[in-house]
N, C-alpha and C positions, 0 to 999 in steps of 0.2 A: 504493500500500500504506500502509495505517496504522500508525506504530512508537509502542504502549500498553505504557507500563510504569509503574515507580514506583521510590520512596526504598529502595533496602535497604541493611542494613548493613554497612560496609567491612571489619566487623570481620576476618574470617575470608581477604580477600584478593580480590584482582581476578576470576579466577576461579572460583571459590566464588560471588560474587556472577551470574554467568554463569549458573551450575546452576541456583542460586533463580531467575534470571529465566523460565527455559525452564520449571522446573516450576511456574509460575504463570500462562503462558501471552502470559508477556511477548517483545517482540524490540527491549526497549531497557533503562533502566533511568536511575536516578540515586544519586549517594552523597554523602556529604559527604568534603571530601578530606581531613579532620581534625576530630579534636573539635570539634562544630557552636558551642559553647557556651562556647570553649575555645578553646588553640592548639595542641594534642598533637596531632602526625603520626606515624601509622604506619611503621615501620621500611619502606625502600623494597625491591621484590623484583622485579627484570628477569625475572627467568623466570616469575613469577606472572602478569607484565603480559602478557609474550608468547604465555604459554598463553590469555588471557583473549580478546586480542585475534586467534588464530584460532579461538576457537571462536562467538566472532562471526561471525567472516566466515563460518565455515559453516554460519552458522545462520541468515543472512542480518538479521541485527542492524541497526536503525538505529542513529545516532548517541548514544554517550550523552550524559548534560548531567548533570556533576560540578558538586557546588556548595560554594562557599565559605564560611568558618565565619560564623555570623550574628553574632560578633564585632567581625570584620572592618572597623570602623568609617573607610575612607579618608580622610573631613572631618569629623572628631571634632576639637575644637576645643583638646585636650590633644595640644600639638605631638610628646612623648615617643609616647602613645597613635598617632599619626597615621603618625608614623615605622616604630611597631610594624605596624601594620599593612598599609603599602607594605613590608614587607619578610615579612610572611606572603604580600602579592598573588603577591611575587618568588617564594617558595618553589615554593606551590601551582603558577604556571607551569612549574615546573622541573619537577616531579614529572608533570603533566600531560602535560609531552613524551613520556612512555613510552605514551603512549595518543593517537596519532595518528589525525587527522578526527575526532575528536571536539568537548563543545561543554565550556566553563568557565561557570558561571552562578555570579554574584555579587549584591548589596544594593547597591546606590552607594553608599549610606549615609545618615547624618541630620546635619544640618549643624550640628544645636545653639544655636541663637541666630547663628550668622554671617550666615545669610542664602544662598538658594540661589547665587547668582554666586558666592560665594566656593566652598561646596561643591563644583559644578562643576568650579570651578579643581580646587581639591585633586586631587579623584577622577580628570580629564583627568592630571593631572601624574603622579600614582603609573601611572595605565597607562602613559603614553607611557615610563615609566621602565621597565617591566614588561616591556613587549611588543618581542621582539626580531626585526629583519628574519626573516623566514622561518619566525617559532613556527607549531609544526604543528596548534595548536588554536584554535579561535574562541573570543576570552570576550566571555561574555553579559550586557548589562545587562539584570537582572532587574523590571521596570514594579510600581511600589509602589501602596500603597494611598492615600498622603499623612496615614499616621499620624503627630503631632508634626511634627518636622521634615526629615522625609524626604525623599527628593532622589530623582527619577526618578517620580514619582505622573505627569506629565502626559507627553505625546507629544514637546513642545517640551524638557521635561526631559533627556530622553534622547536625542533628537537636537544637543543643542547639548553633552552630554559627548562625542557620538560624534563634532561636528565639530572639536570643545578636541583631540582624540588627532590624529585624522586619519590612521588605518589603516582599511586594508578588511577589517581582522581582529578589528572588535567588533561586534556583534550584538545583538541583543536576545530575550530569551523573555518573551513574555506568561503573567501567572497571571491565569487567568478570575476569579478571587474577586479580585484587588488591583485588576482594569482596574474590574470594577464598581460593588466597594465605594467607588472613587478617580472614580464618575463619569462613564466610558463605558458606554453601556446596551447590552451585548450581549444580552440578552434581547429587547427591542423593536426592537435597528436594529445585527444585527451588522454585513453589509453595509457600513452608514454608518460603522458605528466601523474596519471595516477601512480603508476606504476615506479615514478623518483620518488613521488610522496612515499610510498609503502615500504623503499630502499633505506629512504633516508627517517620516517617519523612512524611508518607504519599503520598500516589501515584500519587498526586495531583502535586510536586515537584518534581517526577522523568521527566527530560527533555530528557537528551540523555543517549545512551551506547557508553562503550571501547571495540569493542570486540575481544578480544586478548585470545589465549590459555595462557597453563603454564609451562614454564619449569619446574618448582618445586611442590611436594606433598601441599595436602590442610594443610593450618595453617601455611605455612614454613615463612610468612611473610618475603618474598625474592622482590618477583616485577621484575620478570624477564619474559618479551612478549615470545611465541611459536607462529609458524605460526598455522593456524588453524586443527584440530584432529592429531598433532602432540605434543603436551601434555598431561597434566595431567587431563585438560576437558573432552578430546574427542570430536569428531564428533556431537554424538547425543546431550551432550549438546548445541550446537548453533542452532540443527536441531529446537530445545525447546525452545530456544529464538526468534528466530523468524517469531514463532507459536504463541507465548502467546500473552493472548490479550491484557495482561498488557503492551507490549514490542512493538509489529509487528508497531506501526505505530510512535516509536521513531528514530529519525535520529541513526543507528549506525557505527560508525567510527573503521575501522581498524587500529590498532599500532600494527601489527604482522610486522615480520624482515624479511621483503620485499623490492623490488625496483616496479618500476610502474607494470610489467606483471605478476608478483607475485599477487598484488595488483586485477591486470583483473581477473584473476582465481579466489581468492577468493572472492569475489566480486559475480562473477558468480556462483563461489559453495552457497555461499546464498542467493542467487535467486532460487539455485536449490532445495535445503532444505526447502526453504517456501513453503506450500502447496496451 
């Protein structure tokens, strides 16, 4: 089964975001678990979460993939800033525990002139801090574009944070616009490209997809979303995503530059593209 959803708003509460999903035609979804832009967290509600989380189950809901505020800078090289934001990672987990099997997707972040090894440390050290024996959610390192100084653009990047923690409880989500624009050719050789992931991080850790076209040529290392076959992917590649058997049964999240009925349509065109 294919679990196609997208970005909605937290605003209104855990379940609320549920209803939108079903009336769009979605059986997953994503949100941000705080001001994206920001650090304001929503007052927390145990009974919002628990309503939300059985009307998944009876709706047969994949997995969702909450995501961290693009903030969030973990090897920001402003030790005060660095602090601040191992201690949003710590929040955000906290809150996350009221939504069990689900996925946490994060930025690594951008190292800033330190240099990626140093980054790495950083961002290993804040998880290992984060992630406590037994947390009931997967968090996701998110595959960048290698815009500036960003940490996580290569395969190697990511797996050498994943082996800095050394928990079987971090993951990764690919965003089909960051792997391309950063230089993996999913259009011409997905195959190949899964088949380096699985070499070098292993398919064992692939949790969720982004799947967003591209504004921009492969390699431009830009990170700019297209709505879907109105890029530099095309059509037939997502036709290929979620077909593949690597792929078909990972929760995949929309961030194309839409509003909700945007969101239905696409939504709908990949339902329609699964065979």
């Amino acid at each position: 089964m294919n679990y196609i959803g997208c970005h909605l708003s937290a605003s209104a509460g855990y379940a609320e975001m549920v209803k939108t999903a079903l009336n769009i035609g979605a059986n997953t979804f994503a949100f941000f678990t705080r001001n994206p832009r920001g650090s304001k967290a929503k007052q927390e509600d145990p009974q919002d979460a628990a309503r939300a989380v059985a009307m998944m189950e009876e709706n047969h809901f994949g997995p969702l993939v909450a995501h961290g505020a693009y903030t969030m800078n973990l090897c920001t090289k402003d030790p005060e800033a660095r602090a601040f934001a191992a201690d949003i990672l710590c929040d955000d987990l906290r809150r996350m525990a009221a939504l069990p099997g689900n996925f946490y997707n994060f930025h690594p972040g951008s190292h800033v002139g330190q240099g990626t090894e140093a980054g790495i440390d950083y961002i290993a050290s804040a998880l290992k801090k984060a992630l406590e024996p037994g947390y009931p959610v997967k968090v996701l390192l998110e595959s960048m574009a290698g815009k500036g100084s960003e940490v996580g653009a290569s395969f190697q990047e990511l797996r050498d944070i994943i082996d800095a923690v050394g928990s079987d409880n971090v993951g990764v989500c690919l965003d089909t616009c960051h792997i391309y624009d950063g230089g993996y050719d999913i259009v011409g050789d997905l195959d190949g490209v899964l088949q380096e992931f699985d070499r070098v991080v292993g398919l064992d850790r692939l949790c969720a997809l982004h799947v967003n076209d591209s504004k921009n040529p492969f390699a431009s290392h830009k990170d700019r979303h297209e709505c879907l076959g109105q890029g530099s992917l095309g059509i037939e590649t997502f036709r290929a995503i979620v077909n593949h058997p690597a792929l078909r049964d990972k929760p995949m999240i929309l961030e194309t530059p839409n509003e909700l009925p945007g969101y239905q349509k696409e939504i709908a065109l990949l339902r329609t593209l699964a065979e």
